[in-house]
NUPA-359946 format. One record per residue (C-alpha): z, x, y; residue in three letters. Coordinates in nm, 4 decimals, padded with zeros to 6 digits. Example, Ala and Ser with C-alpha at 12.3 -4.5 7.8 and 13.67 -1.06 7.14 Angstrom:
         up       east      north   residuo
    00.7800    01.2300   -00.4500       ALA
    00.7140    01.3670   -00.1060       SER
This chain:
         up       east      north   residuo
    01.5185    01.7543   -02.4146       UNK
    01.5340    01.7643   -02.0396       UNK
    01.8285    01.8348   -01.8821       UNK
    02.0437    01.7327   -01.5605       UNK
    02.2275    01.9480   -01.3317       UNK
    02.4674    01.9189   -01.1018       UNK
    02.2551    02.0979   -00.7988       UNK
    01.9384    01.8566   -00.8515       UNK
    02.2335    01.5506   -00.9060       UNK
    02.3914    01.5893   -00.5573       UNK
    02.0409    01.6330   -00.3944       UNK
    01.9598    01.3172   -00.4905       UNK
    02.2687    01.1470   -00.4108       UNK
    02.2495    01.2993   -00.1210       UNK
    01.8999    01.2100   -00.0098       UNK
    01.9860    00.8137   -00.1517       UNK
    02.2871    00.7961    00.0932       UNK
    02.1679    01.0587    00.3411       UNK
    01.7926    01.0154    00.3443       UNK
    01.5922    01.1886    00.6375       UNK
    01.4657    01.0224    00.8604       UNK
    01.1274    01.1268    01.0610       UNK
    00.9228    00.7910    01.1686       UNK
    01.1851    00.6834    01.5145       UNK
    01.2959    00.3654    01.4909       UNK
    01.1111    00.0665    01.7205       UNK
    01.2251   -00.1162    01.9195       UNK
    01.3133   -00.4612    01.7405       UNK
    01.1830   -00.6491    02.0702       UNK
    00.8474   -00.5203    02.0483       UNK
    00.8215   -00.5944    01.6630       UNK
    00.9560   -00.9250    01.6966       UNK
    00.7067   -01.0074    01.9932       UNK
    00.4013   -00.8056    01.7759       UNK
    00.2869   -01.0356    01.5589       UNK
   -00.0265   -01.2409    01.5952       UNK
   -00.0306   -01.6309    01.6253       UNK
   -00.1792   -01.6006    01.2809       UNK
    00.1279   -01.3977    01.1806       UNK
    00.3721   -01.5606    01.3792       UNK
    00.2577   -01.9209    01.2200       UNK
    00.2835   -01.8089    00.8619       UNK
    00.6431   -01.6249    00.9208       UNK
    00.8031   -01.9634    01.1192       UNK
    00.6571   -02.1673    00.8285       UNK
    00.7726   -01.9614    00.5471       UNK
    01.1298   -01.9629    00.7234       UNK
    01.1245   -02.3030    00.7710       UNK
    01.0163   -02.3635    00.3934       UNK
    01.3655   -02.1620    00.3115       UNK
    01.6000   -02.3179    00.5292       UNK
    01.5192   -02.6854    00.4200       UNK
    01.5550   -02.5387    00.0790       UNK
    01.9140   -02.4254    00.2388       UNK
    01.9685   -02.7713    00.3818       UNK
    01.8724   -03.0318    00.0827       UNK
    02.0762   -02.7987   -00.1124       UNK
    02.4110   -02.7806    00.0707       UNK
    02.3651   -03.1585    00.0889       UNK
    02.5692   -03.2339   -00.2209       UNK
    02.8158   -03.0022   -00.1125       UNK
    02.9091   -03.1544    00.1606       UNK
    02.8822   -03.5105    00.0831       UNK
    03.0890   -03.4691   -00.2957       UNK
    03.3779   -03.6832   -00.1502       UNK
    03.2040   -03.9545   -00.0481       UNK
    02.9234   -03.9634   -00.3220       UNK
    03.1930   -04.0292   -00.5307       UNK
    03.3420   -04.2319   -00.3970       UNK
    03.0580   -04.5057   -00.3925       UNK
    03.0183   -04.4629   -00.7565       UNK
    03.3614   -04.4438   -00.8140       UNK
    03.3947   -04.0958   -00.9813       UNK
    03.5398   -03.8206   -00.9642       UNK
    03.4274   -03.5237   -00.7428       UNK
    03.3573   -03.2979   -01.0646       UNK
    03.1658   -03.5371   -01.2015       UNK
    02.9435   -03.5300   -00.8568       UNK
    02.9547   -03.1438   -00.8308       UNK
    02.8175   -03.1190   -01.2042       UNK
    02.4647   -03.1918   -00.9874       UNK
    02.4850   -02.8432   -00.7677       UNK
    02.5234   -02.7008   -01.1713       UNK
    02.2174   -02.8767   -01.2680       UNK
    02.0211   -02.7884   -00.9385       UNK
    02.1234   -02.4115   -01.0141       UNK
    02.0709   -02.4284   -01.3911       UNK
    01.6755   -02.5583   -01.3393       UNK
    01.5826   -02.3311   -01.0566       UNK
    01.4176   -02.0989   -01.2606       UNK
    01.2349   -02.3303   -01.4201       UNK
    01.0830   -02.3895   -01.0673       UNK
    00.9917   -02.0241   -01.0002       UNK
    00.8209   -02.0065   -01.2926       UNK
    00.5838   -02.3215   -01.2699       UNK
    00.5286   -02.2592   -00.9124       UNK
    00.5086   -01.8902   -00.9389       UNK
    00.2477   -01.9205   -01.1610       UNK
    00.0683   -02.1558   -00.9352       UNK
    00.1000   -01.9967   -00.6417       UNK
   -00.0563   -01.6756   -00.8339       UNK
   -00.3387   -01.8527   -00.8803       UNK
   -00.4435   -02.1044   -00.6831       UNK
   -00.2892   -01.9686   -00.3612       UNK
    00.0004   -01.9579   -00.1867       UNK
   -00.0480   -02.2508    00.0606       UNK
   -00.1409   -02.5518   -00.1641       UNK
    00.2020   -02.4893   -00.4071       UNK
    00.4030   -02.4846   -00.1130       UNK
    00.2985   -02.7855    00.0778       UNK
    00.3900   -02.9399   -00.2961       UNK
    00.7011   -02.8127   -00.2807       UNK
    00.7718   -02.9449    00.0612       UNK
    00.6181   -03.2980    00.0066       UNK
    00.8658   -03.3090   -00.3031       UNK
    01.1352   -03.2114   -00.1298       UNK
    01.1074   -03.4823    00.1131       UNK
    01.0323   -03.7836   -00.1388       UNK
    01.3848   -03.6741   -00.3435       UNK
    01.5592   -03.6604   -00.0199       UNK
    01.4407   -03.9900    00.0412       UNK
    01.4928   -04.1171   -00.2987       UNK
    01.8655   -03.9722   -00.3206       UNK
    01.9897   -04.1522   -00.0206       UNK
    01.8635   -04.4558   -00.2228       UNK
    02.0414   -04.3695   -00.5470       UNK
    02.2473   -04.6362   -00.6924       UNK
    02.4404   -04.4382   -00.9530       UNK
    02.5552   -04.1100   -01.0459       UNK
    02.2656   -04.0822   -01.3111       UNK
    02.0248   -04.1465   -01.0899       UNK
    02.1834   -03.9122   -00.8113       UNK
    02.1840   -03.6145   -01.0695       UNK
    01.8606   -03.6912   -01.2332       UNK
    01.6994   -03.6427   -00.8995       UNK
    01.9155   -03.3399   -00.7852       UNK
    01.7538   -03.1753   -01.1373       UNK
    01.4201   -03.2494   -01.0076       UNK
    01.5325   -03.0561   -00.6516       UNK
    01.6218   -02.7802   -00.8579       UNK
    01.2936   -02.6987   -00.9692       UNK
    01.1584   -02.7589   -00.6500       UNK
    01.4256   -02.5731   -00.5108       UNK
    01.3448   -02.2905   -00.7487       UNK
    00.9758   -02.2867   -00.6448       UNK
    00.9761   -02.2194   -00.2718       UNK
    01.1522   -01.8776   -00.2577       UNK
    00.8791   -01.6783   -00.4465       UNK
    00.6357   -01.9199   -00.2178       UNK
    00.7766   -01.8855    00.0926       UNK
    00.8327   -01.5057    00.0866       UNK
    00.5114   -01.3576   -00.0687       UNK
    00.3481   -01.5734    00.1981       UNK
    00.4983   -01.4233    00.4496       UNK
    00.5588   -01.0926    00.2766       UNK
    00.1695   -01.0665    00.2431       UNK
    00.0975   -01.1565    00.6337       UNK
    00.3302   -00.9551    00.7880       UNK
    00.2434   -00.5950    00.9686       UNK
    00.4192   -00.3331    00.6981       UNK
    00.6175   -00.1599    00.9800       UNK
    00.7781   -00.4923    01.1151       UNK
    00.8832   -00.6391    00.7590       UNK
    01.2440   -00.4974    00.7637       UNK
    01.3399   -00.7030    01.0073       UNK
    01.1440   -00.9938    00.9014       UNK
    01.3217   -00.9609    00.5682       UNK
    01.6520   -00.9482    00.7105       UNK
    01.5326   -01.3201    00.9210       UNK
    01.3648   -01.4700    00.6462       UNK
    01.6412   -01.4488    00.4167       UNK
    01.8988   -01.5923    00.6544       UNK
    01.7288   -01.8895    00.6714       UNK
    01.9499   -01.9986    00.4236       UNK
    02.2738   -01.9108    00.6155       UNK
    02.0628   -02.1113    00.9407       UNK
    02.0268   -02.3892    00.6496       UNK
    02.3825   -02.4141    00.5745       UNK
    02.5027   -02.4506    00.9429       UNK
    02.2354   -02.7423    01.0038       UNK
    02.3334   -02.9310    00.7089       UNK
    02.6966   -02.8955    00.8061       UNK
    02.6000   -02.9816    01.1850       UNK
    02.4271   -03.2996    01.0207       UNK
    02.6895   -03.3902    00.8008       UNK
    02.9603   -03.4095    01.0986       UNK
    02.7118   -03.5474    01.3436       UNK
    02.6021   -03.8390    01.1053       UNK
    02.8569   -03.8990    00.7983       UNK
    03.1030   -04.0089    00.9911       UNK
    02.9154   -04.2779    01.1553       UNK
    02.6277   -04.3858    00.9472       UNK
    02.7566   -04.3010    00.6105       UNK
    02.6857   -04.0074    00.3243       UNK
    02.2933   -04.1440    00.2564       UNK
    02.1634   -04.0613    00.6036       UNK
    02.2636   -03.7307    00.5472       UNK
    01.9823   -03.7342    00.2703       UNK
    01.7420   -03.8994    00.5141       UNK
    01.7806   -03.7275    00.7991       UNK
    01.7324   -03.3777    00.6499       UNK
    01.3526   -03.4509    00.5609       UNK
    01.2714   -03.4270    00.9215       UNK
    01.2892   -03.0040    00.8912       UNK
    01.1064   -03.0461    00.5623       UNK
    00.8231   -03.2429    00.7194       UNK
    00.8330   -02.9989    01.0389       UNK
    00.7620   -02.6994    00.7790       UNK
    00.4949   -02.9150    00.5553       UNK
    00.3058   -02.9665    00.8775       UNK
    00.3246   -02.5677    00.9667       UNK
    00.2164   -02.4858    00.6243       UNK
   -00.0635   -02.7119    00.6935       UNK
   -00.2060   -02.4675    00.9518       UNK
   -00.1254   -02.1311    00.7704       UNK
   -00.4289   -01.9605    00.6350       UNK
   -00.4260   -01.8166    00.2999       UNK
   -00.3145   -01.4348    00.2842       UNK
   -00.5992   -01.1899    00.1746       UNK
   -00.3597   -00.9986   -00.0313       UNK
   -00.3971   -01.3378   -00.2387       UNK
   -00.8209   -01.3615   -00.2183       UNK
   -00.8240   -00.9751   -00.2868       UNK
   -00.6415   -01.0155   -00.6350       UNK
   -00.7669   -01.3870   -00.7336       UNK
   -01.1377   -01.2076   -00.6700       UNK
   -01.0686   -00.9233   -00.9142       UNK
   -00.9416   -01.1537   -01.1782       UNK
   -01.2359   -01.3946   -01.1671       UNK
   -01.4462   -01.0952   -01.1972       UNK
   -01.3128   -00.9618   -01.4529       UNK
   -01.3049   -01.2962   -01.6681       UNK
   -00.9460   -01.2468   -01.7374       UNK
   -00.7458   -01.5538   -01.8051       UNK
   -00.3782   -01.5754   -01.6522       UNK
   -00.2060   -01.5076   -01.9873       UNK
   -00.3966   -01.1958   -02.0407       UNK
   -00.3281   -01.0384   -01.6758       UNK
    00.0351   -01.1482   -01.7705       UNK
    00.0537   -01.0063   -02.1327       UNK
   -00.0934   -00.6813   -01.9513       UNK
    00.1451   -00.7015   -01.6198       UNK
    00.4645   -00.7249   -01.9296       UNK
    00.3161   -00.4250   -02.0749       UNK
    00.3355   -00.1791   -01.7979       UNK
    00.6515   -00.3145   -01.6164       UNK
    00.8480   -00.5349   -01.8767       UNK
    01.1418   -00.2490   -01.7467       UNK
    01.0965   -00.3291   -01.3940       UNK
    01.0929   -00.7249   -01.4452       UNK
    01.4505   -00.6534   -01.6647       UNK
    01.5910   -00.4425   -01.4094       UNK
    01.5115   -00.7141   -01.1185       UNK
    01.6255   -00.9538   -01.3281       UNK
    01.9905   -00.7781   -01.3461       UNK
    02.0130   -00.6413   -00.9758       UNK
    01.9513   -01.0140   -00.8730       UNK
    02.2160   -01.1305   -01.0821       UNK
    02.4393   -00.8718   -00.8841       UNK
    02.3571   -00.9735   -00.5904       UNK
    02.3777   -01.3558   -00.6710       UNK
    02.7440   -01.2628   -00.8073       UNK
    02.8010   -01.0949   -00.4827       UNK
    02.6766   -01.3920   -00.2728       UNK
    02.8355   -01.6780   -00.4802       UNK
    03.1608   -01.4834   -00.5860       UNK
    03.2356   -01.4518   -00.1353       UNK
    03.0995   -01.7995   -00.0327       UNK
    03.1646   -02.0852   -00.3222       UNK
    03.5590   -02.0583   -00.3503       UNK
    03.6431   -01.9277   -00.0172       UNK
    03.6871   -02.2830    00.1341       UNK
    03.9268   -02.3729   -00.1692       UNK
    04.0958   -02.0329   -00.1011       UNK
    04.1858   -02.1609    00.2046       UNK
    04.2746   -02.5039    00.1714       UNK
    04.4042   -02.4843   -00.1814       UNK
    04.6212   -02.1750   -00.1545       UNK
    04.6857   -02.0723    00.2292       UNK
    04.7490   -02.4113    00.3150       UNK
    04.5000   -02.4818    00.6268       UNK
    04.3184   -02.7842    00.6833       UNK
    03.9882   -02.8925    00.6556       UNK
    03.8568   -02.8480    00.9989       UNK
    03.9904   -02.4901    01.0101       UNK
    03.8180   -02.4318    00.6560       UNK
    03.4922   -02.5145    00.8016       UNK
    03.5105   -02.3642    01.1223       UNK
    03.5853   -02.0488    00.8903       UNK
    03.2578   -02.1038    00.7437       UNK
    03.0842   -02.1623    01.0576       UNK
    03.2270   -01.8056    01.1688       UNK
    03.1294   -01.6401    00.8194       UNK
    02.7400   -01.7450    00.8323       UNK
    02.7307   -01.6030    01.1907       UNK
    02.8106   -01.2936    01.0486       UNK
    02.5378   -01.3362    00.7429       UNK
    02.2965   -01.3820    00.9662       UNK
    02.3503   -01.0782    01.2107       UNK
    02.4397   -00.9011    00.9133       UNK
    02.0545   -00.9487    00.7272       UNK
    01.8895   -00.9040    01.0499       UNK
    02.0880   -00.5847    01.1423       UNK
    02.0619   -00.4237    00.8252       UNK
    01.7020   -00.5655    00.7314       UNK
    01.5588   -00.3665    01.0224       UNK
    01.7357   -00.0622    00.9440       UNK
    01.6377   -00.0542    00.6148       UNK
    01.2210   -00.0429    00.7402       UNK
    01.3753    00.3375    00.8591       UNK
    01.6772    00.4678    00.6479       UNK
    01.5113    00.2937    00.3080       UNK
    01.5999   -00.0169    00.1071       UNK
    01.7917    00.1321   -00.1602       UNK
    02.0580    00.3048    00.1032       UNK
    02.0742    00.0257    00.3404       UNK
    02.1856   -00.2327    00.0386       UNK
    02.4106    00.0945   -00.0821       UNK
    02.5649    00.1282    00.2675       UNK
    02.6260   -00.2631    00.2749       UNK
    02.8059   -00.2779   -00.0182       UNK
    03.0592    00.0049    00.0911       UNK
    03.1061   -00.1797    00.3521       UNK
    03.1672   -00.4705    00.1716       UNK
    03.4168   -00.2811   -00.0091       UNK
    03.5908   -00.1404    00.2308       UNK
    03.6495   -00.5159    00.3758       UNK
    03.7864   -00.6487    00.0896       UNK
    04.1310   -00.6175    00.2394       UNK
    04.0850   -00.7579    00.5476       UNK
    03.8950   -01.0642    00.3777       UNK
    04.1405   -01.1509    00.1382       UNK
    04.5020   -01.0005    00.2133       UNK
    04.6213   -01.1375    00.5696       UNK
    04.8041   -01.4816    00.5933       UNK
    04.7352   -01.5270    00.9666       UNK
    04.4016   -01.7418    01.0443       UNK
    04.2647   -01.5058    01.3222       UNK
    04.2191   -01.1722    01.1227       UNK
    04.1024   -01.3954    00.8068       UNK
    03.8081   -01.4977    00.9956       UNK
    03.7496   -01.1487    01.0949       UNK
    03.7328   -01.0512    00.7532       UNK
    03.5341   -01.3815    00.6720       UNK
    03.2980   -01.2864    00.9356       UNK
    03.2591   -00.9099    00.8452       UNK
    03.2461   -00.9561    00.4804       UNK
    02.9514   -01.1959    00.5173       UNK
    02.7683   -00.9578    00.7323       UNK
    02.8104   -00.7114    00.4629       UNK
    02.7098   -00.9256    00.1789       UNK
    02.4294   -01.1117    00.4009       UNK
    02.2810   -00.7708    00.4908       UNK
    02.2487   -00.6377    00.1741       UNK
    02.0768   -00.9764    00.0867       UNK
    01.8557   -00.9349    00.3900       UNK
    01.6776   -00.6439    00.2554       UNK
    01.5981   -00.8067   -00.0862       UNK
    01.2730   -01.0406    00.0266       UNK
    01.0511   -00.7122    00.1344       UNK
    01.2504   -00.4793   -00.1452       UNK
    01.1095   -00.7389   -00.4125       UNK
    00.7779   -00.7886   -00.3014       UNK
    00.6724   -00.4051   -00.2501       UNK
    00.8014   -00.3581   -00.5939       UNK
    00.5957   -00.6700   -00.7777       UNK
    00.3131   -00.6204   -00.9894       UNK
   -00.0400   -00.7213   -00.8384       UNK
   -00.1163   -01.0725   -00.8925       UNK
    00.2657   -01.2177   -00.9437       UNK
    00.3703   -01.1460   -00.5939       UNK
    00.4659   -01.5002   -00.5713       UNK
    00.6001   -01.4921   -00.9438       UNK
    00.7854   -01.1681   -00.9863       UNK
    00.9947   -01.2153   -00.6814       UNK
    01.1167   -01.5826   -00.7534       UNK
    01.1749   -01.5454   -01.1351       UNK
    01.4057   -01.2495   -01.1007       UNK
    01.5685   -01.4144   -00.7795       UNK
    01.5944   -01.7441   -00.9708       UNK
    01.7176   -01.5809   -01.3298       UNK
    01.9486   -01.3818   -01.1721       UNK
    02.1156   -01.7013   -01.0125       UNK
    02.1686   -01.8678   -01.3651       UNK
    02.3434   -01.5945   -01.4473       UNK
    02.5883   -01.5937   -01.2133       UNK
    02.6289   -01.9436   -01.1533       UNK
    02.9768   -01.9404   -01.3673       UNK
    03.1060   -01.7329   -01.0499       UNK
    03.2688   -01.9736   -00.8683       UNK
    03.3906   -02.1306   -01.2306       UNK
    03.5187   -01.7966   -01.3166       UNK
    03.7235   -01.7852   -00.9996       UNK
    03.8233   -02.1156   -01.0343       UNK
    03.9675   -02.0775   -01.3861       UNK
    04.1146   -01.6996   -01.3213       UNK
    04.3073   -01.8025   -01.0459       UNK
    04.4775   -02.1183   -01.1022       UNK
    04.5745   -01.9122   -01.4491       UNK
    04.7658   -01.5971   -01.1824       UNK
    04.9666   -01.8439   -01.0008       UNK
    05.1808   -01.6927   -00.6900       UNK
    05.5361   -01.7358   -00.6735       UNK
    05.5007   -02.0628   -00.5084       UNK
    05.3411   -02.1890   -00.7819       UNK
    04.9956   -02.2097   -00.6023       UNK
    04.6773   -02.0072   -00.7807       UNK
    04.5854   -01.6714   -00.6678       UNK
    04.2678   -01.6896   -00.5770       UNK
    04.2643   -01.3928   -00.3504       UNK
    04.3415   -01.1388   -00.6125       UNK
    04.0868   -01.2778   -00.7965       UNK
    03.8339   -01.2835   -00.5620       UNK
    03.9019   -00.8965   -00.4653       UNK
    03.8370   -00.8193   -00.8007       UNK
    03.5454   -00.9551   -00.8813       UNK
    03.3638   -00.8688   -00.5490       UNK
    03.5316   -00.5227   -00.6132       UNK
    03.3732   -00.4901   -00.9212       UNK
    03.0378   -00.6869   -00.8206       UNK
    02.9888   -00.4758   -00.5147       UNK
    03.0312   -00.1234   -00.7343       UNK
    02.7540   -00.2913   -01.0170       UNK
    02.5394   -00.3577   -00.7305       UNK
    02.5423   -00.0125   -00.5879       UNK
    02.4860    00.1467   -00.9613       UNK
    02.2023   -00.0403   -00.9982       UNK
    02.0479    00.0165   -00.6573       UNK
    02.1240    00.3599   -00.6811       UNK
    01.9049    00.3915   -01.0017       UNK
    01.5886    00.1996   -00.8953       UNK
    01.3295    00.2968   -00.7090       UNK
    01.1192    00.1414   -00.3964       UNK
    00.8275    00.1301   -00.2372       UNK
    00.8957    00.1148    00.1317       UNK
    00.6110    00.0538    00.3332       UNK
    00.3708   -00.0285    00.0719       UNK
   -00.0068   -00.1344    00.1980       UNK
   -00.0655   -00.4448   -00.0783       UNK
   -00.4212   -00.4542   -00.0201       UNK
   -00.4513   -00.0792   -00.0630       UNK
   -00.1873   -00.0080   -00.3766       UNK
   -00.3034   -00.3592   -00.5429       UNK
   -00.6634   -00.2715   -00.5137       UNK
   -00.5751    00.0434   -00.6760       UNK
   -00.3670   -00.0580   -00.9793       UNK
   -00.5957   -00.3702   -01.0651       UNK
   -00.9435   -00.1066   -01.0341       UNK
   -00.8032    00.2090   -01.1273       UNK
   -00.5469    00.0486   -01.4501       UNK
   -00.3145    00.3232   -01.3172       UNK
    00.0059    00.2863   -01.5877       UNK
    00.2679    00.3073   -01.2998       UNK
    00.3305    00.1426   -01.0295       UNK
    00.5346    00.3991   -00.9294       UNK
    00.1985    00.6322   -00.8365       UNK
    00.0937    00.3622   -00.5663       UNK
    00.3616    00.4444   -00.2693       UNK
    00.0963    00.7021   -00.1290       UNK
   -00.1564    00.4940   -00.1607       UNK
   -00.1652    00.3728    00.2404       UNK
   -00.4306    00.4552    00.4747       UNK
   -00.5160    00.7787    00.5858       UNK
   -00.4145    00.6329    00.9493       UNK
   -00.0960    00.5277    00.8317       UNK
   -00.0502    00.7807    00.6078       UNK
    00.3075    00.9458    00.5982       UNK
    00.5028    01.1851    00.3874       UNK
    00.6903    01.0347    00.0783       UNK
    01.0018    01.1831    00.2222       UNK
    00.9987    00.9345    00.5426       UNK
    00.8962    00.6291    00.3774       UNK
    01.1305    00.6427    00.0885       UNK
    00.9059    00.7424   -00.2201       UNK
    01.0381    00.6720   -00.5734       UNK
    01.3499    00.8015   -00.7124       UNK
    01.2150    00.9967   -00.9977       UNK
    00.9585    01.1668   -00.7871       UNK
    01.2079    01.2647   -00.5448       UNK
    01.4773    01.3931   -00.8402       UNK
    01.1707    01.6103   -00.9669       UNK
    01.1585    01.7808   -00.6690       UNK
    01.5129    01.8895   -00.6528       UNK
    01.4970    01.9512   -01.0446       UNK
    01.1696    02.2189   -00.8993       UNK
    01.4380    02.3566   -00.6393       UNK
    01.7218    02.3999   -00.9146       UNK
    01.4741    02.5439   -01.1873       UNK
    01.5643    02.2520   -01.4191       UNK
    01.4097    01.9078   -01.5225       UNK
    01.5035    01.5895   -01.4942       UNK
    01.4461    01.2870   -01.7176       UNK
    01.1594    01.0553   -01.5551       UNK
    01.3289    00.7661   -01.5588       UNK
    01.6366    00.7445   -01.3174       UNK
């Protein structure tokens, strides 16, 4: 039985929170302004795809008060259709995962978009709450769809040296999301009433339906589509053998997602109420609280995004959560509005920039052939997991009550992120990557090769861009061998 010791243990904790770096960091102005208009096209439309997602979903959020207020309900009863958005999204990844796998990326998305624009439509037209939530289940599996969509489009386009940052941007579209829909909400709600907020958001879906439009198909996508029609394999049978050799890797995605969905929805979904509810400030400071906080998220998954293309994914999402840990004070403990907003605004970034490194980390670790699946279905399962965070919050706090009889939702919240940040960095710590992964290379390898691991396929770039597995981050188990060769011991392969 192989054993672990504690000289080949701190080598590779130190090389996951210390790793060297030899490949100098570029300058993010020249990768952001070295993309092709091919490139550039499919990266703005993939974006766009995700923040309308952002916007149609924050919708109902915004709007709960006077939704029910037409139909004379309560707001619980209208908020019961973000649950049912959330609790069908993966239903959505999964039908348009599998779609998108193999028909193409580009057809499934402009779907996705037309869809999202006729329920927009259609909701600002509802004439009960049935109706309202009936079509905000439908959302949900369109809402489910266009992650997966969206980012192995992009994902797939992209140069492999610029995709940090383009992570880190991609997945902020949802933070850009949230401040349009807000900036809608107070621009139009007030004068035109809570269904033109509906309307008026399908002008960024058509805007992204028309830029899909133009986007070629990737040739990741033609690559792996022409080896399966060779081959005469069926989708079920490619699937049955993708389960085979990575059902641990598809579990394991599955629970750092839900992490990281716990992270995202246990700092964001109660922190308004935390505000209002138990430190007494109004509405308008609430929100411009929010305002401040997505700021933050999306500096944060930009920042840390591009750093990860150079000090790895797995230690950039470690390093964020410290962070994040280290802030939980500041976010939660002060009574004065100035340094809560600091804390608001730092936490985000922390939380945000982990996030920011999860679009590229997912789709250098899928499977060939479910780069559109793989991604979305963990992201999506993960979310129905933690969707009871906010609930749990809810419930936990107004059961601690402070001496003034209010509910303590701040030492609730510490304690769950507390605990939801350390889970996260277990489980990144564990994993593995595959930073810098060439997909047409490693894909082309694994589907004509039927190597057993994807974990082999990291050196698999060209000879021209060929760099040592130190520098770009090679797989955890590799690297713990290595030190187990340097301490005379073994190591388990698995980490």
């Amino acid at each position: 039985m192989p054993t672990i010791t504690s000289a080949s243990v701190k080598a590779y904790l130190y090389d996951t929170f210390v790793p060297k770096v030899h490949n100098k960091p570029e300058n993010p102005i020249r990768l952001l302004r070295g993309l092709n208009h091919q490139q550039r096209l499919t990266f703005a439309a993939a974006f766009m795809a995700w923040m309308v997602d952002a916007i149609d979903f924050f919708t109902v959020s915004l709007s709960a008060t006077e939704v029910a207020a037409a139909f004379g309900k309560d707001v619980s009863d209208v908020t019961s259709a973000i649950t049912t958005t959330l609790m069908l999204r993966p239903i959505g990844a999964l039908i348009f995962g599998v779609l998108a796998d193999r028909y193409g990326r580009r057809i499934p998305l402009m779907i996705d978009l037309a869809l999202f624009t006729v329920i927009e439509i259609a909701t600002g037209f509802s004439n009960n709450l049935s109706t309202f939530i009936g079509l905000r289940a439908v959302f949900g599996i369109c809402m489910g769809g266009e992650w997966g969509l969206g980012n192995a489009l992009a994902m797939e386009t992209l140069p492999h040296d610029s995709r940090g940052i383009f992570s880190g941007i991609l997945q902020e579209g949802y933070a850009a999301g949230y401040l349009i829909a807000a900036l809608i909400y107070y621009a139009a709600v007030p004068h035109l009433g809570w269904r033109a907020l509906y309307w008026i958001s399908i002008i960024p879906a058509i805007i992204s339906l028309v830029l899909v439009y133009f986007v070629p198909e990737t040739d990741v996508w033609r690559q792996n589509r022409a080896h399966s029609t060779e081959n005469h394999k069926r989708l079920y049978q490619l699937t049955l053998e993708m389960l085979k050799k990575h059902w641990l890797r598809c579990i394991y995605a599955v629970l750092l997602m839900a992490g990281f969905n716990f992270m995202s929805h246990g700092s964001q979904d109660l922190y308004p109420t935390f505000l209002k509810g138990q430190l007494g400030y109004s509405a308008s400071q609430a929100t411009v609280a929010t305002v401040i906080m997505n700021i933050g998220a999306i500096i944060g998954g930009l920042i840390v995004g591009y750093l990860s293309e150079y000090y790895g994914r797995r230690t950039m999402i470690i390093w964020a959560s410290v962070l994040g840990l280290c802030f939980l004070p500041l976010w939660m403990l002060p009574t004065s509005y100035s340094p809560l907003v600091a804390g608001a605004f730092f936490m985000q970034f922390c939380v945000q920039g982990a996030w920011g490194v999860i679009p590229v980390h997912l789709a250098e670790l899928s499977p060939p052939g479910f780069r559109s699946t793989f991604p979305g279905l963990a992201y999506q399962l993960g979310n129905l997991i933690s969707a009871s965070a906010s609930q749990i919050e809810a419930v936990a706090g107004a059961s601690h009550k402070l001496p003034n009889g209010k509910p303590n939702y701040a030492r609730v919240q510490m304690i769950l992120l507390g605990v939801v940040f350390s889970v996260v960095i277990v489980l990144t710590m564990i994993g593995t990557e595959e930073r810098g992964k060439d997909f047409m290379v490693s894909d082309d390898k694994e589907l004509n090769n039927n190597t057993e691991h994807m974990e082999d396929l990291s050196s698999s770039k060209p000879a021209a861009d060929a760099i040592d597995g130190e520098e770009k981050g090679i797989e955890s188990k590799e690297r713990m061998d290595v030190y187990v060769e340097k301490s005379d011991s073994t190591l388990p392969k698995e980490a």
